[in-house]
N, C-alpha and C positions, 0 to 999 in steps of 0.2 A: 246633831243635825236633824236626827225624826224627832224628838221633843219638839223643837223649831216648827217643823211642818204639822205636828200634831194640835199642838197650842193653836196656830194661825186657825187651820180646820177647824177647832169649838170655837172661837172667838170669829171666822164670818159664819158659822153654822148657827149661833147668839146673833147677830148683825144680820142675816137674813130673817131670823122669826120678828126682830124688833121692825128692821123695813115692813113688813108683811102687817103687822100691828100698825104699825103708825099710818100706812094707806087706808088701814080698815077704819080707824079713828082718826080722821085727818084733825079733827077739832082739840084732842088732846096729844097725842100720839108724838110728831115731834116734839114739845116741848117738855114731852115725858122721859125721851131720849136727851135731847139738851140736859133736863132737871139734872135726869141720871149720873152724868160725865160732870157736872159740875160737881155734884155732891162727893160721887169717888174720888174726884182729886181733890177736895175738901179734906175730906177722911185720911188722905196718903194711899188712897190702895192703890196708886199707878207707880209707887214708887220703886217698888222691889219689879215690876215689868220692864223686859228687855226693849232697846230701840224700834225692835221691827213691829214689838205690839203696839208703842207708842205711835209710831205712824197708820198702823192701819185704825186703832180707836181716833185719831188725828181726823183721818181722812172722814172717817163713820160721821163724826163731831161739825165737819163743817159740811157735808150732805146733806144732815140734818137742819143747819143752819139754814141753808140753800130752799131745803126743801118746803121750810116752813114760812119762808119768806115768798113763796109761790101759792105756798096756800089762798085757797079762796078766803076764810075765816080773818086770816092776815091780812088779806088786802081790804076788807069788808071794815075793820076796823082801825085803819089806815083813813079809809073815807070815812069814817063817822068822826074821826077827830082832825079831818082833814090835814091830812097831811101826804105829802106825796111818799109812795113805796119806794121810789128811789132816793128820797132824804134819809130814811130810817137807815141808821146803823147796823152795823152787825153786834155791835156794844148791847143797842138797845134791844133787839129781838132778841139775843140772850140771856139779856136781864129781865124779860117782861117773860120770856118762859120761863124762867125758874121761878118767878114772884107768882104765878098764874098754878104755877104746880105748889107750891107751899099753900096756896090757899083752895087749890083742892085736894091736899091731903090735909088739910086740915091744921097745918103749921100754922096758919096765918089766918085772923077773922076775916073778913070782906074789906073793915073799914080797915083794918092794919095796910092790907096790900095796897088797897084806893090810895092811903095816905103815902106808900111806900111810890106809890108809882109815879104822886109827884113830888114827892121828898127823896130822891134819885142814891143823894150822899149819905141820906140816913140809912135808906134801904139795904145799899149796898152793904154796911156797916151791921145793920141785923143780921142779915144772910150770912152774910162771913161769922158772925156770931152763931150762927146757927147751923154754921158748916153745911152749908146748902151751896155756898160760891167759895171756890180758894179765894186763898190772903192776897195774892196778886191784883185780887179787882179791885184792891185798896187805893192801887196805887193809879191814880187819874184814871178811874174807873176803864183800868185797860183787859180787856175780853181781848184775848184773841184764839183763831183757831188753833190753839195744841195743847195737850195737857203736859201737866208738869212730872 
């Protein structure tokens, strides 16, 4: 039972410094945290974590979502390819954060992600290649908020 309470403790004690980051950087900052949670579950490292870690990285995960979909940047870019904020997915803003982080870490050239971001089935197909998205988003490109 104190493992239980000690664990939760570092993991929002990690979940507050990344909040605190992601407000400072509003321009990367979610989509750093998205990248993040996609790629761990990529890798399996959610897999040996108990339920109750699962839900609170769950919850972390679609805040995240949330929070970047209020973003100004997001919406800024919403309007230039006009499109309304309330069309967008929660599919798509998770897929456009992790393609936006591979090509700022340098995974991905400029023209790869460009092509990735209208080539949707391919992308998702590299990424998962790339263990940057779990094997799930294979399946009719379904994101949803929880990890596996």
């Amino acid at each position: 039972m104190f493992k239980k309470y000690m664990d939760l403790a570092k993991i929002n004690k990690i979940i507050a410094k990344q909040r605190k980051l992601a407000e400072q950087y509003p321009a990367t900052g979610y989509t750093a945290i998205i990248s993040a949670i996609c790629e761990n579950e990529a890798k399996g490292t959610f897999k040996s974590y108990p339920a109750y870690t699962h839900k609170v990285i769950n919850n972390f995960f679609a805040e995240a979502v949330a929070k970047l979909r209020q973003n100004k940047i997001w919406q800024e870019r919403c309007n230039k390819h006009n499109v309304r904020l309330a069309d967008v997915s929660n599919d798509s803003i998770i897929y456009i954060a992790v393609l936006s982080q591979a090509w700022l870490s340098g995974d991905l050239t400029e023209q790869e992600a460009e092509a990735y971001e209208r080539d949707i089935d391919n992308g998702i197909k590299v990424l998962v290649n790339m263990k940057l998205l779990p094997e799930r988003c294979l399946n009719d490109c379904e994101f949803d908020m929880r990890v596996a």
